[in-house]
Structure formats: C-alpha cells, structure tokens
C-alpha positions as a printed Julia matrix, in Angstrom:
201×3 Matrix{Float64}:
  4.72  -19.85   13.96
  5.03  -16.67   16.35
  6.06  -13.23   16.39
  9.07  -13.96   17.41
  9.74  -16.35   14.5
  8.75  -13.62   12.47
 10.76  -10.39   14.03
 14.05  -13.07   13.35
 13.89  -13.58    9.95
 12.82   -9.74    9.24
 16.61   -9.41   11.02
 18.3   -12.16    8.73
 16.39  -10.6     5.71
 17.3    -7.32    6.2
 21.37   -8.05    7.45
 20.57   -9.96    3.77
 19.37   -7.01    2.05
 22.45   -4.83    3.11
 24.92   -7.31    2.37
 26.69   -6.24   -1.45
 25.33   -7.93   -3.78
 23.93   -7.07   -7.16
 20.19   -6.33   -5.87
 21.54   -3.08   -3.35
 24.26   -2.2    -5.81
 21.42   -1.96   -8.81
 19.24   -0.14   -6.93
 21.5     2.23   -5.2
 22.85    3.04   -8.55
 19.46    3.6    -9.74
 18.09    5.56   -7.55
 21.58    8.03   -7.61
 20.86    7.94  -11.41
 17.4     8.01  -12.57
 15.7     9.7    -9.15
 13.8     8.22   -6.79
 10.43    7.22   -8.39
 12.69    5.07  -10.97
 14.58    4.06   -7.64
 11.92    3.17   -6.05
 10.12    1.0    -9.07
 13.37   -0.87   -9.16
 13.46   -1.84   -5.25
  9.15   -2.63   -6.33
 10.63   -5.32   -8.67
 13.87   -6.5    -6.87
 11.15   -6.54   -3.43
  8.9    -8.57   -5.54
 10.89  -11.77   -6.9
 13.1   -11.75   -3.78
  9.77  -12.36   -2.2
  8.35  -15.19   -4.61
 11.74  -16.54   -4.27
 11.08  -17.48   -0.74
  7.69  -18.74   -1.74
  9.45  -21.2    -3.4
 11.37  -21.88   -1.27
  8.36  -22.54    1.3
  7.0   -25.07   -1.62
 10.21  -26.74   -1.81
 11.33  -25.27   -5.15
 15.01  -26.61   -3.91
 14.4   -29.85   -4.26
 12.98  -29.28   -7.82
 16.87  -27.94   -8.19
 17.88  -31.44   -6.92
 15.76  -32.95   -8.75
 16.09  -30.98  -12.31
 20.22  -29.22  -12.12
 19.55  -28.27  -15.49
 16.57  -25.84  -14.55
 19.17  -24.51  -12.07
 22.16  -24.26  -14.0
 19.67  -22.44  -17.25
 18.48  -19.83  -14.64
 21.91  -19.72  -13.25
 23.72  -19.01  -16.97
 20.88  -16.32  -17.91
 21.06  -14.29  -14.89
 24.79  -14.49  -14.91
 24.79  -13.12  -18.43
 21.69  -10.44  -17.35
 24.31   -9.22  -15.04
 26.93   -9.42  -17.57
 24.8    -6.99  -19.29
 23.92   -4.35  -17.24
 27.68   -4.06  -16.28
 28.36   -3.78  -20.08
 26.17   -0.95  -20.26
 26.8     0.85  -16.97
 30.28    1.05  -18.44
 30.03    2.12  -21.59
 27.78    4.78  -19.91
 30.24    6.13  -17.12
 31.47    8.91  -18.99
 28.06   10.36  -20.48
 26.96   13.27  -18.46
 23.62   12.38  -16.92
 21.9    14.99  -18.66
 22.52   13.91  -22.27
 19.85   11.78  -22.01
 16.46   11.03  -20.64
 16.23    9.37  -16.87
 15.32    5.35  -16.48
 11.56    4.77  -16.95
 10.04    3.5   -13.89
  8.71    0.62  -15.9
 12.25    0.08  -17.38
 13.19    0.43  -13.81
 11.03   -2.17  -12.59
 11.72   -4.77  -15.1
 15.25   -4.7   -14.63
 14.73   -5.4   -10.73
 12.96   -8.45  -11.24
 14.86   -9.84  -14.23
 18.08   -9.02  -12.07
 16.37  -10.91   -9.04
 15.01  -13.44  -11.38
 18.0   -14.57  -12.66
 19.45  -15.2    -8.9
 18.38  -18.78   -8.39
 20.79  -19.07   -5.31
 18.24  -16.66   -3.54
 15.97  -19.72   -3.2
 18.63  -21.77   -1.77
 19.08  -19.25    0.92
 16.01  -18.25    1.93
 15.21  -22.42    2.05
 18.1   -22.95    4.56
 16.97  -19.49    6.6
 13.44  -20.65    6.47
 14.73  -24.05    7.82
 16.19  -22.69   10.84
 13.72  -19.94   11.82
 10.16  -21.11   11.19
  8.56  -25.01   12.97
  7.92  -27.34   10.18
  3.8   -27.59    9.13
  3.72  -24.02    8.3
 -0.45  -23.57    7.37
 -1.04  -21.64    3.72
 -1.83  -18.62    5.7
  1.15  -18.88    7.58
  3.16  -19.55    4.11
  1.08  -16.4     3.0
  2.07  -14.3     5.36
  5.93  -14.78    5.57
  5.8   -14.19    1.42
  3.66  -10.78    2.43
  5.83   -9.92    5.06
  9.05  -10.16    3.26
  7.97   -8.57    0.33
  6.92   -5.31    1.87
 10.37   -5.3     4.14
 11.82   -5.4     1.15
  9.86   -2.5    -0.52
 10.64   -0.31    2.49
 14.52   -1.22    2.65
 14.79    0.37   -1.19
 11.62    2.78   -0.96
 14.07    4.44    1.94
 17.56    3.89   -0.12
 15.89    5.6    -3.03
 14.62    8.48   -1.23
 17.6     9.18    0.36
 20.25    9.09   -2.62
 17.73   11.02   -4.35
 18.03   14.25   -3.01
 19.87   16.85   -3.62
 23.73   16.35   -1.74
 23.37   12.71   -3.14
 22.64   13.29   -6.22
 25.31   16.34   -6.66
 28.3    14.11   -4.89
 27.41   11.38   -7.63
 27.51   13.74  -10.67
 31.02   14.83   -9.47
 32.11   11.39   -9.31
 29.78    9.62  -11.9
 33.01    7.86  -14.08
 34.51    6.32  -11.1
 31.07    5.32   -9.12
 29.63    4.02  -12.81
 32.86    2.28  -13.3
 33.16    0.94   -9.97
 29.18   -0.34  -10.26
 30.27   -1.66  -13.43
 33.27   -3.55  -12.31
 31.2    -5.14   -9.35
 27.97   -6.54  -11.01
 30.41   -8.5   -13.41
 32.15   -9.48  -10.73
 28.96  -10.83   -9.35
 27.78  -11.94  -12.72
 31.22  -13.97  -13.52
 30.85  -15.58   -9.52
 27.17  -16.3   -10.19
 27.93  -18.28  -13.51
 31.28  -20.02  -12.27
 29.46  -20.99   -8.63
 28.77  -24.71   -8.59
C-alpha cells in the first residue's frame, strides 16, 4: 500500500460523505438543531461505524452476506425501520418551536449516529468494492489498521466542520425561520431513504 493508495480513497470517501444520504442529512439537521457539540457527537458516531464498516469490509464481512442473506436482509429491515423512525419524529416535530424544549444530548446524539450507520449494511458492500479497486491485495494488519484509522478520523473532520459551521449564528437563525419546511423536507427524505433501503434487493 502507498500514499497514493491512501490520498485516493480519502477522495472516494469524502465525494461519499457529501453525497445525500441519510448520514449528512442526520447530521446536518443535527447540528442546525441541537448546536454543534450535539452535532458534532453525532458525526463521532456516524464517523465511527462508517469506519468499522470498512473494517469489515477489509475482513470480508461481504461474503458473510453471501454466505448468511438473512443476516443482511435483518440488518437491512431494522435500519430501514430506524430510519422510518427518525423521519416519524422529525415530522411530528417540524412545527414545535425549537425552544419549547431542551436541545439533543450529545450522548443521544451519538447513539443515533451509529444506530443510523449501523443499520446501513450496504455501506459494507461499498466500501468492499472501493477497497477492491484502490488498495493491492495482501494488505498486512497494520496496513488494515491504518485504512480503518484513517477513515474514521476523515470522517470525524467532514462532520466536526459541518457542525461547526451550521452552528453559528446566520445558520442557525435562517433555520429557525424556515424550521417547518427544512424539518419537513428532512423528514420526507430519510423515509425516502428508509423505504429505498428496505425495498433494495
């Protein structure tokens, strides 16, 4: 493995990591909600299991999927319905003025980034068939180590920086003026994503 190897998939991962999806739309809605420490815990999490994801993949957790569809298709039905969830409850929360009630924990904040991450099995079978084409075959445990390391903190940064910047004050005043329609919109998305997750073969 080189550098080079290396600076590639950092481009693929982070092209990945601003591509919609529900992981940026969670945590952009987060951080313009809750602030940007609760932000920020939730990009800790999402950073986290997108990360042991493609340890798995470096294992060869994708052929387990082969091997076992029904581990697949039980991780694939309970993040669906996570996502399901969340959308639920970002809806039924679009027209509550922020202020009514307390901000996201960072704790709560961080557990709903991995369980949201957690429940996206098809990040695996990416990150096996990016791994594929980027990185030799023979990769050493240190190697394996550091790619896991590596994407984890590019991760962290990506969302420590999307946090920090919704957070402040022009951010956070252009989403209170708007809060139905962006909680709405949020809302409509992530079951969109949760109903395409859970009908996906």
């Amino acid at each position: 493995m080189t550098a080079l190897d290396l600076l590639a998939f950092n481009a693929v991962l982070a092209a990945a990591i601003l591509s919609p999806g529900p992981a940026l739309l969670f945590a952009l809605r987060t951080a313009l909600a809750d602030g940007r420490a609760a932000g920020i815990a939730a990009g800790l999490g999402l950073g986290l299991v997108a990360a042991l994801w493609t340890l798995a993949a470096l294992l060869g957790l994708e052929a387990l999927f082969t091997l076992f569809p029904w581990a697949y298709i039980t991780l694939k039905i309970a993040g669906a319905a996570y996502l399901l969830c969340i959308a639920w409850t970002t809806w039924r929360a679009a027209r509550q003025p922020v202020n009514e009630g307390p901000r996201k924990p960072r704790g709560r904040a961080f557990l709903d980034g991995v369980l949201i991450n957690l429940g996206n099995p098809k990040s695996v079978l990416f990150a096996a068939s990016v791994l594929v084409v980027i990185f030799p075959k023979g990769l050493t445990a240190s190697e394996i180590a550091l790619i896991t390391v590596n994407h984890m903190l590019v991760e962290w940064l990506f969302y420590a920086g999307f946090a920090t910047l919704l957070s402040g004050a022009a951010a956070r005043r252009a989403y209170l003026g708007a809060k139905p329609i962006i909680d709405r919109t949020a809302a409509l998305l992530l079951g969109a994503l949760g109903l395409k997750l859970l009908l996906s073969r």
